[in-house]
N, C-alpha and C positions, 0 to 999 in steps of 0.2 A: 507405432509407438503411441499410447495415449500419455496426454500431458493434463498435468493434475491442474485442476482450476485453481485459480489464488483470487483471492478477496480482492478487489477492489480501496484504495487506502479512502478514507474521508477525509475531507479536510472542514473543519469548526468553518460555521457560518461566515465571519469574519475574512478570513485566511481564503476561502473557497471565492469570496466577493471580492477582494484583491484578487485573485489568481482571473478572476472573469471580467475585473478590469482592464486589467492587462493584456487578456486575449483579446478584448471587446476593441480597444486600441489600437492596438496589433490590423486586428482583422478588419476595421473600417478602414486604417488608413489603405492596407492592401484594395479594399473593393475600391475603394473611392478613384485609387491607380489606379484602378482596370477598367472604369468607367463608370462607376455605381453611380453616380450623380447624375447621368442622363440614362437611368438601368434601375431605380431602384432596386425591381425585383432581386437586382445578382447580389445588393447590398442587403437585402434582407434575408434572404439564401445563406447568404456567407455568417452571417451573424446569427443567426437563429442553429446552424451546424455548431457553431463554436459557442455558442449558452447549453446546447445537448449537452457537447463534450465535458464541459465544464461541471455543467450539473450532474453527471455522473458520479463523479468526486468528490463532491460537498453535500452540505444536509443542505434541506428545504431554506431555510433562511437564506444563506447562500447562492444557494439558485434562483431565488425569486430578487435577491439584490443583484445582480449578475443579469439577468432579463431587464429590469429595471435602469441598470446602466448601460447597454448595449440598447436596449430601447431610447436613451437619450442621445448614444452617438449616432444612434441611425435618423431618428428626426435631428437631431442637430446638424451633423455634414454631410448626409444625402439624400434627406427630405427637403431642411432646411439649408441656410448657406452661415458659413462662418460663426458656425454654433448658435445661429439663432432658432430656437425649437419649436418648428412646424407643429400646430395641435389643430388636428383636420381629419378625416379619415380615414387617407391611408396611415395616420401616425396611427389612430385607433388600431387598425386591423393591426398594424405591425406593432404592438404594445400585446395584442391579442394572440399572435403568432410568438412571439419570444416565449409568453410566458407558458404558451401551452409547449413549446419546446424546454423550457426549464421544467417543467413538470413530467416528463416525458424521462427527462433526461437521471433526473429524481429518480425516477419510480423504475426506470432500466439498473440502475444501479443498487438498489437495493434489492430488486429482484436477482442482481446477479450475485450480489453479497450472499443470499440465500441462498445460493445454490451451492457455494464455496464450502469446501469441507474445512470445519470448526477448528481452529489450530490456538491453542492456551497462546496468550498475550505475553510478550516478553516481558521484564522485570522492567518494572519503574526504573528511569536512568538514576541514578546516586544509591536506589536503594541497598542497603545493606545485607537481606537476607530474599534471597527471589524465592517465587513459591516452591513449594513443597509438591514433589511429583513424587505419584503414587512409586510404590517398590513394583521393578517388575516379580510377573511369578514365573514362577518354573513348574514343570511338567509334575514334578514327585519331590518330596523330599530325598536327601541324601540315607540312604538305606544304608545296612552291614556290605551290603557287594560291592558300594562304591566306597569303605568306609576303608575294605580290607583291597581294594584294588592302589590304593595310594601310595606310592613309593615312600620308602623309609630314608630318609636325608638327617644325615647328623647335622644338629642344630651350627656347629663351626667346627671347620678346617682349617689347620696348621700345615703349613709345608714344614715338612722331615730334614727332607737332603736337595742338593739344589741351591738354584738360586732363589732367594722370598719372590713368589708369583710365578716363577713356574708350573707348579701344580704337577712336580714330576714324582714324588711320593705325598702321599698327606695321611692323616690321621686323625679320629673324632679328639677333638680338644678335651681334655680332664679335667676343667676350667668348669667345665657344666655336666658334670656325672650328678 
């Protein structure tokens, strides 16, 4: 069974640097649980995976703000202690490593956009009239053979005898000769 690629959604620079907040958060407090603070490496591991993921999904602005604050939790509670922001040079290398993960993460995602087969944009929500899709075509126009193959239906039927709706006699209505 092949399954058809789908786009990747983007999210606006903004929205994309919330959402890498949020992960960045997320995922420090988990490393720092699992020891990142006498580990950095696992803290910078875990955090540089989840700016990828993130930057998959947002434009360039977004990723690079999302590296940016992931790069602050990680010198703030695993380089540094109690948010205070270690600037030294594993904060370097690891400001160095996020971003080339955000960049990475970028350029994965657009390439997979790329690849995604092109599919028209739904209608503006409120809008009143959504686009205009082409007519399909058909093979041939309608010729004489399919013109004279078409059953002949009286425009309206009357039941005769019967009860109304039966349909146990009927007759073309006189109503429209």
């Amino acid at each position: 069974m092949v399954r058809e690629r789908t786009a990747l959604p983007r999210l606006a620079g903004g929205y994309g640097s919330a959402l890498g907040f949020g992960v960045g958060v997320l995922t420090t407090t988990a490393a720092v649980a699992a020891g990142a603070a006498g580990a950095p490496l696992l803290g910078l591991t875990a955090l540089a995976v989840a700016v990828f993921a993130v930057s998959a999904v947002t434009t360039l602005p977004g990723a690079v703000l999302t590296a940016a604050q992931c790069w602050g939790l990680h010198a703030g509670f695993v380089l540094g202690r109690a948010g205070a922001i270690a600037v030294d040079g594993p904060a370097a290398r690891a400001a160095a490593v996020l971003l080339a993960a955000a960049l990475l993460g970028t350029g994965l995602g657009r390439l997979w956009n790329g690849l995604a087969p092109a599919r028209p944009a739904p209608p503006a929500p409120g809008s009143r009239f959504p686009e205009r899709l082409p007519a399909p075509r058909t093979a041939s126009p309608p010729g004489p053979v399919a013109a004279a193959a078409a059953p002949l239906v009286p425009d309206a039927v009357v039941p005769v005898s019967g009860e109304p709706g039966t349909g146990t006699a009927t007759t073309p209505s006189p109503a429209r000769s």
